[in-house]
Backbone as numpy.savetxt, mean C-alpha at the origin, in Angstrom:
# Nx Ny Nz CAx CAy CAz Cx Cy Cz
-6.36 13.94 7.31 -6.04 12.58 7.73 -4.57 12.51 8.11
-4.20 11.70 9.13 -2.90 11.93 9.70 -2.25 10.48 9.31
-1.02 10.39 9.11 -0.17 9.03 9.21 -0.23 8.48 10.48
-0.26 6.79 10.39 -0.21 5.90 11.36 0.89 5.51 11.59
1.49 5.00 12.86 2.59 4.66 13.42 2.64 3.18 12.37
3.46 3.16 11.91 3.69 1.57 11.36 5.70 0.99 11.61
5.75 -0.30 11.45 6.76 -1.05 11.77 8.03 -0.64 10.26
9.44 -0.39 10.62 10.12 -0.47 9.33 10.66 -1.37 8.63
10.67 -1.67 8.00 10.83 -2.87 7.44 12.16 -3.69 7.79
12.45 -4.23 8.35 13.49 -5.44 8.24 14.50 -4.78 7.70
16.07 -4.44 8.28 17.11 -4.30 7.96 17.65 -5.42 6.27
17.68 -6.74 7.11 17.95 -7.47 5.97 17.13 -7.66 5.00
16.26 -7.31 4.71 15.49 -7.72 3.42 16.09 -6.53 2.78
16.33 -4.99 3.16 16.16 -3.84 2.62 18.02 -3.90 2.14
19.21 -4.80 2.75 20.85 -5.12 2.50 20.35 -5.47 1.23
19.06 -6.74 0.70 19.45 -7.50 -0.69 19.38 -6.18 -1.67
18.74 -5.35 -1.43 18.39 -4.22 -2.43 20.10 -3.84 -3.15
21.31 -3.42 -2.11 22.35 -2.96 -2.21 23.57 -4.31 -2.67
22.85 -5.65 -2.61 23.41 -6.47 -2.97 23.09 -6.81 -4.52
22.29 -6.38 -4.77 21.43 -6.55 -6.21 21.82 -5.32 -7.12
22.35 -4.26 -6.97 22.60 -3.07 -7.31 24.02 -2.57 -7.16
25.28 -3.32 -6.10 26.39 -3.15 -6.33 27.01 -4.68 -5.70
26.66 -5.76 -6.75 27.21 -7.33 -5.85 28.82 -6.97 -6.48
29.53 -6.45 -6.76 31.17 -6.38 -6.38 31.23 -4.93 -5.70
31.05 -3.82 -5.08 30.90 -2.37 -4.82 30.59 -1.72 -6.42
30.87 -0.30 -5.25 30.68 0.63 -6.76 31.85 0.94 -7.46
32.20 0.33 -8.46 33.22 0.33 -9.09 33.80 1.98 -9.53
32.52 2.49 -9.74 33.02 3.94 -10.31 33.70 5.20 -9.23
32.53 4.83 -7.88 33.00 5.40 -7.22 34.57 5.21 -6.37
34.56 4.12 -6.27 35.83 3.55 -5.84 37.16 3.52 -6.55
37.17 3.73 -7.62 38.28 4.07 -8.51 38.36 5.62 -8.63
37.38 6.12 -8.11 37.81 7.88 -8.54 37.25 8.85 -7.00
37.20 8.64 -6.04 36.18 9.22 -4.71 37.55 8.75 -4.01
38.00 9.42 -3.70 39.49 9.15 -2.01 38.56 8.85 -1.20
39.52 8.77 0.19 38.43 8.33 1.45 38.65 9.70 1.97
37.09 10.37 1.47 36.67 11.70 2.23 35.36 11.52 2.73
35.14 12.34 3.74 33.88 12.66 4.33 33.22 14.05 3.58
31.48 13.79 3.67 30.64 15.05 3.11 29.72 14.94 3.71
28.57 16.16 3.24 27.62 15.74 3.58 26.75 15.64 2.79
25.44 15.47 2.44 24.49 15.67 1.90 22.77 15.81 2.18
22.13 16.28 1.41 20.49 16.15 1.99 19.97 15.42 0.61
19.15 14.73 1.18 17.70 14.31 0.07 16.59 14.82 0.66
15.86 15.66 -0.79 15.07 16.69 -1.24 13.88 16.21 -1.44
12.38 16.45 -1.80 11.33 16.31 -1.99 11.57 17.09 -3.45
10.98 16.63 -4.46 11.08 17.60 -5.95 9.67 17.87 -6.17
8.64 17.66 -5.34 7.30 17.73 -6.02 6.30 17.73 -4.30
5.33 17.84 -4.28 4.34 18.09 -3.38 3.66 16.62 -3.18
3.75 15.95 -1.49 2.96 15.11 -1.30 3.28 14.03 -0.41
2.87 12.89 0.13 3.04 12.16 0.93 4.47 11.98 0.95
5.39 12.09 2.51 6.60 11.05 2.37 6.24 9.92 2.74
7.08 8.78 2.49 7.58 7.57 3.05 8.57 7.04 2.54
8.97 6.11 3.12 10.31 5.38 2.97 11.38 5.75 3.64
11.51 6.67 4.12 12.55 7.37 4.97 12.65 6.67 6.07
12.18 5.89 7.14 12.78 5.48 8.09 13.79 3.98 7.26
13.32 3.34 6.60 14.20 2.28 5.05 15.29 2.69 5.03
15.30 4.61 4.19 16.46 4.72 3.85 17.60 5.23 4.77
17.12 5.35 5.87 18.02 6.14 7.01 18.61 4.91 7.27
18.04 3.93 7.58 18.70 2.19 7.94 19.16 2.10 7.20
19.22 2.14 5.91 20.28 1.66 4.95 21.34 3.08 5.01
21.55 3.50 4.75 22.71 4.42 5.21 23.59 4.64 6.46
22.42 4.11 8.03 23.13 3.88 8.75 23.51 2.75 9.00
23.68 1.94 8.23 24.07 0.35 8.33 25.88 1.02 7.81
26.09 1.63 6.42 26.80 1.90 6.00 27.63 2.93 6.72
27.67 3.16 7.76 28.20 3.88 8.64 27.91 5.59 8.24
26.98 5.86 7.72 26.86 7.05 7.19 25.49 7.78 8.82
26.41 9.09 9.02 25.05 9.81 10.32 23.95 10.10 9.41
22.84 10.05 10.47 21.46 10.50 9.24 20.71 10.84 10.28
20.18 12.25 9.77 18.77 13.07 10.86 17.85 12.87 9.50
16.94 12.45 10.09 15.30 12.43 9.83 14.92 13.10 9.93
14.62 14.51 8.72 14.08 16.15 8.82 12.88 15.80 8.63
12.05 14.54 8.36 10.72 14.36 8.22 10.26 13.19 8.16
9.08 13.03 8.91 8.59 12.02 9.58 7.83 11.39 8.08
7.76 9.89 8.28 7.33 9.33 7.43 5.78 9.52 7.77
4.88 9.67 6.81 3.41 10.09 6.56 3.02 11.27 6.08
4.08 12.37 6.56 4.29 13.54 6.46 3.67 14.08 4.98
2.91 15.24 5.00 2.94 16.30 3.94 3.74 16.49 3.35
5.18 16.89 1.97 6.13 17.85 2.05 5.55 18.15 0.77
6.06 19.57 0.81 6.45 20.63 -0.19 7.98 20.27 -1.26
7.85 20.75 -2.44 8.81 21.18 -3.37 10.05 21.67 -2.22
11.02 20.94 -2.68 12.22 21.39 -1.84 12.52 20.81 -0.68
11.38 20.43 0.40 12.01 20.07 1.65 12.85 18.71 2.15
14.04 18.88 2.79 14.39 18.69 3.33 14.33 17.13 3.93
14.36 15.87 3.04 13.58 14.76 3.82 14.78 14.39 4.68
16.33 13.89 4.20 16.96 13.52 5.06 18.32 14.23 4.99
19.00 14.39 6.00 20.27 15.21 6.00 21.51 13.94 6.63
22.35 14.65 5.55 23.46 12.98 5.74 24.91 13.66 6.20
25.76 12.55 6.77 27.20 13.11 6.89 28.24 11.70 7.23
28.86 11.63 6.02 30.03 10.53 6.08 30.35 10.47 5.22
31.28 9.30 4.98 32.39 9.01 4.10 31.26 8.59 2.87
32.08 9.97 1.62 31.39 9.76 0.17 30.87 9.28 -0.87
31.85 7.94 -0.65 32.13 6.16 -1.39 30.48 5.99 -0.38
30.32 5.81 0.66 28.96 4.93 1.29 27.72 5.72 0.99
27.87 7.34 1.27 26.59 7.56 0.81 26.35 7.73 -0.94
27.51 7.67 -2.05 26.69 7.19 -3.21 26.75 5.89 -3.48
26.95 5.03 -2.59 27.44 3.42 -2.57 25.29 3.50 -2.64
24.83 3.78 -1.63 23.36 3.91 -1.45 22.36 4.38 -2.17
23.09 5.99 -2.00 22.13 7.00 -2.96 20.96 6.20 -4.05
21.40 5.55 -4.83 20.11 5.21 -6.04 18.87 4.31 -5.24
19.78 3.31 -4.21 18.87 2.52 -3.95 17.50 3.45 -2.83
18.15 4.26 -2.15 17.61 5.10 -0.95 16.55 5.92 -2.03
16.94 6.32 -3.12 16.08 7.25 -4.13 14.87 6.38 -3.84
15.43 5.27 -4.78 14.17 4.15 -5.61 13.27 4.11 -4.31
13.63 3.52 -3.36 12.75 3.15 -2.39 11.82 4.35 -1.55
12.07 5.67 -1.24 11.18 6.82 -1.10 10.55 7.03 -1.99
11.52 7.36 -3.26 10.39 7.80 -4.68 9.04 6.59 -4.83
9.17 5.37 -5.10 8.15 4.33 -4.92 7.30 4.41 -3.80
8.05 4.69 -2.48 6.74 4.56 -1.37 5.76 6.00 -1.55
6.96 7.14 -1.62 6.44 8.18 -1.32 4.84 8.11 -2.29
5.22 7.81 -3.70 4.42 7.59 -4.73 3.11 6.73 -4.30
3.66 5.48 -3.86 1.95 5.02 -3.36 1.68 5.73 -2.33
2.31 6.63 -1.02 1.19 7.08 -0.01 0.50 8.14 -0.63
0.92 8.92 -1.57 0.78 10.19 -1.97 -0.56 10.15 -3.05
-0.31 8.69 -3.67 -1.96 8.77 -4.35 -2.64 7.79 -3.27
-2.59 7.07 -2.45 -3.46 6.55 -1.41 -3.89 7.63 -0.65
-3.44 8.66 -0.15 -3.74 9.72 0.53 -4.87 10.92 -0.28
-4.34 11.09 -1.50 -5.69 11.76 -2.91 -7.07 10.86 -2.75
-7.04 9.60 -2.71 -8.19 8.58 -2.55 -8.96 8.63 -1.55
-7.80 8.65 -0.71 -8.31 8.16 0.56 -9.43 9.55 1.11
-8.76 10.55 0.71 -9.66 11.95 1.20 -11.00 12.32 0.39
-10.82 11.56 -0.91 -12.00 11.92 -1.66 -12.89 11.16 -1.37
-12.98 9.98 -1.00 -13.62 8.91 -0.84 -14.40 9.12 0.77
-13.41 9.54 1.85 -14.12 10.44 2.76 -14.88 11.44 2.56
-14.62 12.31 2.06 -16.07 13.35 1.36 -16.93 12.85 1.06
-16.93 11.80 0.71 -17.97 11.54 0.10 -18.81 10.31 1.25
-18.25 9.42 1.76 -18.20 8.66 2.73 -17.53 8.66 3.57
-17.97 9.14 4.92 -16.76 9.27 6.02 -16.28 7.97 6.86
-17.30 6.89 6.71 -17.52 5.53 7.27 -16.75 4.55 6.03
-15.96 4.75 4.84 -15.70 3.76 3.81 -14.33 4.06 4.08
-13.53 2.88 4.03 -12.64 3.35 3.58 -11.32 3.11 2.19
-10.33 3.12 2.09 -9.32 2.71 0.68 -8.23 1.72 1.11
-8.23 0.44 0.33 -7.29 -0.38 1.19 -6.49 -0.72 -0.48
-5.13 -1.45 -0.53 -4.62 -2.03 -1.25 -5.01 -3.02 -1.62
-4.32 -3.76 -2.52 -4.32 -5.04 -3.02 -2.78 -6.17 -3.08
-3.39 -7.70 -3.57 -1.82 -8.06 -3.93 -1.68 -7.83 -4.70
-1.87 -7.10 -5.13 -1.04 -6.37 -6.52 -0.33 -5.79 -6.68
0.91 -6.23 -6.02 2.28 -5.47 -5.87 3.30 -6.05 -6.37
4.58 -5.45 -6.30 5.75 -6.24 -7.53 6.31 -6.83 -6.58
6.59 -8.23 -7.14 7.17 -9.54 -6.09 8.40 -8.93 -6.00
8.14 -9.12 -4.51 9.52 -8.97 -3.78 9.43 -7.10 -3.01
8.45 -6.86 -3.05 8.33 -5.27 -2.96 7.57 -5.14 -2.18
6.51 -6.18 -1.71 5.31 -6.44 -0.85 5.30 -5.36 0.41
6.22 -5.53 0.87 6.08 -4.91 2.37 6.27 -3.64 2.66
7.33 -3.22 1.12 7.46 -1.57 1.21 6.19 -1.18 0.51
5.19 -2.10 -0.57 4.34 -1.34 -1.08 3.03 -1.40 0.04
2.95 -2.18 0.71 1.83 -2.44 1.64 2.00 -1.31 2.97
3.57 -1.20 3.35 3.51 0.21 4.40 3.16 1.28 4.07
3.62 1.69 2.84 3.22 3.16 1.67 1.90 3.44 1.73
1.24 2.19 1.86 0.04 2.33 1.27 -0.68 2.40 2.87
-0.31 1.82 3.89 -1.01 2.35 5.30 -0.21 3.85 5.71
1.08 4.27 5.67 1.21 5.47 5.43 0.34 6.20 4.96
-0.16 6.26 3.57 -1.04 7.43 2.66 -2.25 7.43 3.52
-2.49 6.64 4.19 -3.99 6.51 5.14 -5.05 5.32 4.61
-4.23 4.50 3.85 -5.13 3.26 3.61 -5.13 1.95 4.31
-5.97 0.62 4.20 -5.72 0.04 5.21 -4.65 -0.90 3.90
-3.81 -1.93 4.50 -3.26 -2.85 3.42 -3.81 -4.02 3.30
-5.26 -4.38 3.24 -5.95 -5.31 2.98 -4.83 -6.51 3.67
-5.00 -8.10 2.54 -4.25 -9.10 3.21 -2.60 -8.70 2.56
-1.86 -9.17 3.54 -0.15 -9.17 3.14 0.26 -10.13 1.96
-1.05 -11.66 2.40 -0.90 -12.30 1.49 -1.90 -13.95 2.04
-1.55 -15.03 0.96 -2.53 -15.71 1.01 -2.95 -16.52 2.73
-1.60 -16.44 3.30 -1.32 -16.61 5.17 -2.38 -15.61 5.40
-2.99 -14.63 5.30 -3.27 -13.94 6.14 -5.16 -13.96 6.11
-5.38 -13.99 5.19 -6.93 -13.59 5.58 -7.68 -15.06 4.43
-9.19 -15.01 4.95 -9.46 -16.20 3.70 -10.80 -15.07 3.02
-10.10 -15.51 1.82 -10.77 -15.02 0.70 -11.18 -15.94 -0.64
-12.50 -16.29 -0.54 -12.98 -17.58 -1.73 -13.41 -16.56 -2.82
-12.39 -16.70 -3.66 -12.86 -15.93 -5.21 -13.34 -16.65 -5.88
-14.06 -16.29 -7.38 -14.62 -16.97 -8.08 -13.80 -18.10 -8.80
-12.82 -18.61 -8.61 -12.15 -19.69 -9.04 -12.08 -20.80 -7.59
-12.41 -20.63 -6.73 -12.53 -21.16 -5.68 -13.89 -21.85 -5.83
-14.79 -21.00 -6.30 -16.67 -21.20 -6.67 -16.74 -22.19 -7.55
-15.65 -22.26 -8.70 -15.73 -22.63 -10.02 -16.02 -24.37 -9.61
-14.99 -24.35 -8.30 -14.14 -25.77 -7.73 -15.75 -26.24 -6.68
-16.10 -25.55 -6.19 -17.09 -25.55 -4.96 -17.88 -25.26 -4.40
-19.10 -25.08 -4.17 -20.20 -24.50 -4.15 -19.69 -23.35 -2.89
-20.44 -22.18 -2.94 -20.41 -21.05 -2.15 -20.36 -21.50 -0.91
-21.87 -22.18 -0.59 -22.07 -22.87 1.31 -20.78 -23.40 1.37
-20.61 -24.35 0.66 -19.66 -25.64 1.11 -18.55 -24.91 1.46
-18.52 -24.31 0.78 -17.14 -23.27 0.83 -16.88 -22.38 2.09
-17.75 -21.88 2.18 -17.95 -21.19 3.63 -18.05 -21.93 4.73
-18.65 -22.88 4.82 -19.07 -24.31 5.87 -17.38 -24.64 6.27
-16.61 -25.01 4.77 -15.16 -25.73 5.24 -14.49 -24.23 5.77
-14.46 -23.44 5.92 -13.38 -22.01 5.73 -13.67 -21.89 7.47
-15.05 -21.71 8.05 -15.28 -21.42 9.27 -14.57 -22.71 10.16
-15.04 -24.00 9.78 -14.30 -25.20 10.07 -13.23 -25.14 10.57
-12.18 -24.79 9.44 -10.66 -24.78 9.23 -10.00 -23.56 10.19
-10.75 -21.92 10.49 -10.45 -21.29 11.21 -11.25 -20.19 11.74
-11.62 -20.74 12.86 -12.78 -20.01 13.75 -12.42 -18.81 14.04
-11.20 -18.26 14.24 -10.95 -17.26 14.46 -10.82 -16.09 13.69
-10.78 -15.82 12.29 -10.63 -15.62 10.67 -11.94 -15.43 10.01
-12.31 -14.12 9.66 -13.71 -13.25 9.13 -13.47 -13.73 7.88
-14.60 -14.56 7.19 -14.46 -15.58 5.90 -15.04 -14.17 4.58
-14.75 -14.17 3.78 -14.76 -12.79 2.61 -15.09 -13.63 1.31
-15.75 -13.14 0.59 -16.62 -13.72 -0.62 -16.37 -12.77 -1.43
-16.02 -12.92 -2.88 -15.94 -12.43 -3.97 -17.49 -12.89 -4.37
-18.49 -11.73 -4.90 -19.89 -11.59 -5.40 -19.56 -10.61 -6.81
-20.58 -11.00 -8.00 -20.56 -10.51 -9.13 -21.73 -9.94 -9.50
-22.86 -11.00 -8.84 -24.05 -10.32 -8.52 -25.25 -10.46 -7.50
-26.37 -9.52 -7.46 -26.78 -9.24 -6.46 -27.40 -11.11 -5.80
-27.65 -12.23 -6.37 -27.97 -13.37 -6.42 -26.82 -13.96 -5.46
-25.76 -13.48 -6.07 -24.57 -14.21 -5.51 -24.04 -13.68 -4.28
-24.33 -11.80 -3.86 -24.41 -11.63 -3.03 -25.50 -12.21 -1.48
-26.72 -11.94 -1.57 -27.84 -12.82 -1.27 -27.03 -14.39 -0.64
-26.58 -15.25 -1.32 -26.24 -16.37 -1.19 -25.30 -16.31 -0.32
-23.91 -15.92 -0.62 -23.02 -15.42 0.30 -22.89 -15.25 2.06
-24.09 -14.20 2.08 -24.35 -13.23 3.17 -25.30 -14.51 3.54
-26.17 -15.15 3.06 -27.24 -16.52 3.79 -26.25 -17.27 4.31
-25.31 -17.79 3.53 -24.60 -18.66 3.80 -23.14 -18.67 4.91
-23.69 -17.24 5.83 -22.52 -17.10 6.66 -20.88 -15.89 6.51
-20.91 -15.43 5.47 -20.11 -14.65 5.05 -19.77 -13.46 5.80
-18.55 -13.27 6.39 -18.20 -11.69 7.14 -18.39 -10.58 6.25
-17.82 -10.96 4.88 -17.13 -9.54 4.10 -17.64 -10.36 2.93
-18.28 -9.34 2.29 -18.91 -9.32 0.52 -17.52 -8.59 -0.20
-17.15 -9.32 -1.09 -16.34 -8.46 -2.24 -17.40 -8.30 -3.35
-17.92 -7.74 -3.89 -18.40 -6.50 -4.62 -17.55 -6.47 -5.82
-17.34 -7.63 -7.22 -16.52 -7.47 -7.74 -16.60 -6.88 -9.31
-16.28 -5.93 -9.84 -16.74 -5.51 -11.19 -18.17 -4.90 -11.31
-18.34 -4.77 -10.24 -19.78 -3.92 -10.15 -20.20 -2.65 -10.60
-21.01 -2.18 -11.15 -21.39 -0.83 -11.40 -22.36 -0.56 -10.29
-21.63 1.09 -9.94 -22.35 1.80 -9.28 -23.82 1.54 -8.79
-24.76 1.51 -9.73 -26.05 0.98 -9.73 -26.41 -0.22 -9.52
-25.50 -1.17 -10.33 -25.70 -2.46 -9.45 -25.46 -2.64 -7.63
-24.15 -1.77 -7.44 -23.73 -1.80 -6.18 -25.03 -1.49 -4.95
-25.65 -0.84 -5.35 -26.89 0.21 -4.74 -27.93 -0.72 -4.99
-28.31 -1.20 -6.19 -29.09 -2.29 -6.11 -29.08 -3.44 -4.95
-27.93 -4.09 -4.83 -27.75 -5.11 -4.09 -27.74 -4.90 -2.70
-26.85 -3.62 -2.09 -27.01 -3.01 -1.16 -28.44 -3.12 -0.44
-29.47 -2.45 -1.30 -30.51 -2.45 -1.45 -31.64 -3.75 -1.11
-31.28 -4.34 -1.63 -31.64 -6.16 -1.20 -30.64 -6.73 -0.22
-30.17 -6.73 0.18 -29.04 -7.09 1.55 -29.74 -6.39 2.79
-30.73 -5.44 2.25 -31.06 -4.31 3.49 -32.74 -5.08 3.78
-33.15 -5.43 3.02 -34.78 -5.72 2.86 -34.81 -7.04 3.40
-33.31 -8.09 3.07 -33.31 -9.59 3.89 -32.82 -9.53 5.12
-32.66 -8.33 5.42 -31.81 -7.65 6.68 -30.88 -8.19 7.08
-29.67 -8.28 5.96 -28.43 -8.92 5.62 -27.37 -7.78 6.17
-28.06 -7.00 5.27 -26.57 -5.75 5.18 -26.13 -5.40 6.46
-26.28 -5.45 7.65 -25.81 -5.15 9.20 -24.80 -6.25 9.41
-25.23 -7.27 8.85 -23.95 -8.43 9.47 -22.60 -8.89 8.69
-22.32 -7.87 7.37 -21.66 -8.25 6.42 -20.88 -6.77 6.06
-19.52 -6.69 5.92 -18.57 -5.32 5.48 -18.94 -5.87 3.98
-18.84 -4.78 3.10 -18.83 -4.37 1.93 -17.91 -4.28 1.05
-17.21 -4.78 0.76 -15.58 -4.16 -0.12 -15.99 -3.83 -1.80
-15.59 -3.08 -2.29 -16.06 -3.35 -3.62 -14.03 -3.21 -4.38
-14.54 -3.49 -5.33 -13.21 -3.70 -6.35 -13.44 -4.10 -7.57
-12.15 -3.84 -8.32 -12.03 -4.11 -9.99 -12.78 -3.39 -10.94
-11.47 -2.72 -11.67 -11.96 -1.50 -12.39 -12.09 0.26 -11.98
-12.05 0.27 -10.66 -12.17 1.60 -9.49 -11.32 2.30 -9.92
-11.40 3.34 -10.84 -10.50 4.35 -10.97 -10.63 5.97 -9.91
-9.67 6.98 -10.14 -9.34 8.05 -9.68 -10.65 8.73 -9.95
-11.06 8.46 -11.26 -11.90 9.24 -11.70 -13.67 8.66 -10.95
-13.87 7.72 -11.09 -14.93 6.72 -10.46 -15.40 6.73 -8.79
-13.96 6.87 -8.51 -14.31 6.22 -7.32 -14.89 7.16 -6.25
-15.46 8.50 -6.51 -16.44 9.10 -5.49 -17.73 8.51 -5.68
-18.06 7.98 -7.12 -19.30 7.58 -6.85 -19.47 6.38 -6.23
-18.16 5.61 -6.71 -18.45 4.51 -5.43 -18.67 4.43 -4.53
-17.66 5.66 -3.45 -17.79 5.86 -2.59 -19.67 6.24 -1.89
-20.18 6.95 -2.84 -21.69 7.31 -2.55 -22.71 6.00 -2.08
-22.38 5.07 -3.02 -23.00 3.88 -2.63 -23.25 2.89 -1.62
-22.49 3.69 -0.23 -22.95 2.90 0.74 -21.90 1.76 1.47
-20.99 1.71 0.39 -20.11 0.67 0.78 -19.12 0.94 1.88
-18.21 -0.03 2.78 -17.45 0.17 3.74 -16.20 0.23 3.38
-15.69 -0.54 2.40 -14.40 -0.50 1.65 -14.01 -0.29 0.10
-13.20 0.44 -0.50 -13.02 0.13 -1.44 -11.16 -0.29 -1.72
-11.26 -1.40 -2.57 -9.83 -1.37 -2.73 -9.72 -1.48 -4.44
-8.08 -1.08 -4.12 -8.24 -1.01 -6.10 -6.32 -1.11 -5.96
-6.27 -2.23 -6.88 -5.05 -2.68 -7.44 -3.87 -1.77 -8.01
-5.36 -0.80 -8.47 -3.68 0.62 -9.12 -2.98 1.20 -7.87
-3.04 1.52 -6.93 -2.21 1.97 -5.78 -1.11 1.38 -5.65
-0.80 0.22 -6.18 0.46 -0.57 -6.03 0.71 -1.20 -7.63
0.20 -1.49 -8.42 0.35 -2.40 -9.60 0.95 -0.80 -10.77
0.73 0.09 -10.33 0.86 1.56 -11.69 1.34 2.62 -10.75
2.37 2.69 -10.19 3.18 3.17 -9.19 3.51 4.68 -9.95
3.03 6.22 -9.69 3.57 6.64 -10.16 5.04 7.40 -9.61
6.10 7.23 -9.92 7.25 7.99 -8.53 7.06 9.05 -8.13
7.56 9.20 -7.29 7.20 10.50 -6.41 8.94 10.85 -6.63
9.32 12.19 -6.98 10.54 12.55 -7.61 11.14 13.15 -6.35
12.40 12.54 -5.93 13.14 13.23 -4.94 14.75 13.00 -4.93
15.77 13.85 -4.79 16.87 14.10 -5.54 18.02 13.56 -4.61
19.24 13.52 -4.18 20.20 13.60 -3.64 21.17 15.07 -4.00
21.63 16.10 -3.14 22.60 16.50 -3.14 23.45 16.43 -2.70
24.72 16.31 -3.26 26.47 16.15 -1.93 26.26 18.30 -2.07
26.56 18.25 -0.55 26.77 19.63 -0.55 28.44 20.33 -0.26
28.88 21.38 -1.08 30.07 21.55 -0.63 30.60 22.02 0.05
């Protein structure tokens, strides 16, 4: 599976990071660093998806620091390689350094297990695929949602602007139809998505007009069950599949077996594990 061309994030959103992390400068460096020039590279310490690197090259070249891009964001790397090679004044590139870490190590980390998912879940289903969730740390949204189309997943909605989704607290308020009746109403243009718990509620859903079934807390067998009856009311052709909640590393090929078109799962962004990558000043 190859990385997709995606957008970099916004210069200024990625300044508050360095405003939040040195709001008077770096005191340490600035009391003991003259005004010299160096250079340096940041390293890959472990095997697996990059990203974040086009982020951290903008933030360094904001700071007047040169920066070659030894590797493309989506990219494979190996132990050791080479992600970015730097050259300027010393005070700016460790003025950066931590923040440039945090933000590769975090992305690299979600493409790198979105990309493990994403391939197993193809083996097993070549037609399903692995999307995110909002389940990301406020204020982090956009670097965790690129990471995660980097690794080869899709990023589901950005947020509540973007897609309509009636979950079961929406149900609690309103009957399913009604619900669907006002949603198509309100925006004709906008594939209406249903949170289902069971195969009844699926059934209803999919009668009642629904683009996209969410599939929520389901077991395997239930999933196949319902599937199963969606196919016999000759439902299942007019409705995507998503399933979610609970989908682990370990689980989720069999999900994948079941027929479904999507799976998304909250740990890709909510249990971030870092992806370890270093700074050296070289001498």
């Amino acid at each position: 599976m190859t990385h997709r061309e995606t957008a970099m994030v916004p210069l200024e959103y990625l300044k508050k990071f360095i405003d939040e992390d040195a709001p008077s400068g770096d005191i340490t460096s600035d009391a003991i660093i003259p005004d010299i020039t160096c250079r340096a590279v940041i390293r890959a310490e472990q095997e697996g998806i990059s990203a974040g690197l086009s982020e951290a090259a903008a933030l360094f070249s904001h700071f007047g620091v040169d920066v070659r891009q030894d590797t493309r964001d989506g990219e494979p790397v190996v132990t050791g390689k080479v992600l970015l090679s730097l050259s300027g004044e010393a005070k700016k590139i460790l003025l950066v350094e931590r923040t440039a870490l945090d933000i590769i190590g975090r992305m690299s980390g979600i493409a790198t297990q979105t990309r493990k998912l994403a391939d197993q879940v193809k083996g097993e289903n070549p037609r399903c695929r692995v999307a995110g969730t909002r389940k990301t740390c406020p204020g982090l949204r956009a670097l965790d949602k690129k990471a995660v189309t980097l690794g080869g997943g899709d990023s589901h909605r950005s947020g509540l602007s973007d897609g309509v989704l009636i979950k079961d607290n929406h149900l609690v308020l309103v009957p399913v139809k009604e619900a669907i009746t006002r949603a198509k109403a309100a925006s004709t243009y906008r594939k209406i998505e249903v949170e289902v718990e069971t195969t009844k509620d699926a059934l209803a859903a999919a009668q009642a007009g629904a683009d996209i079934l969410l599939f929520d807390n389901m077991t395997p067998d239930s999933v196949r069950t319902t599937i199963h009856e969606l196919e016999q009311a000759g439902l299942r052709d007019k409705v995507i599949i998503e399933l979610s909640g609970g989908i682990t590393a370990e689980t989720i090929r069999e999900y994948a077996r079941t027929g479904a078109d999507m799976i998304s799962l909250g740990a890709l962004t909510h249990s971030v594990r870092n992806f370890s990558v270093t700074l050296e000043i070289l001498k």
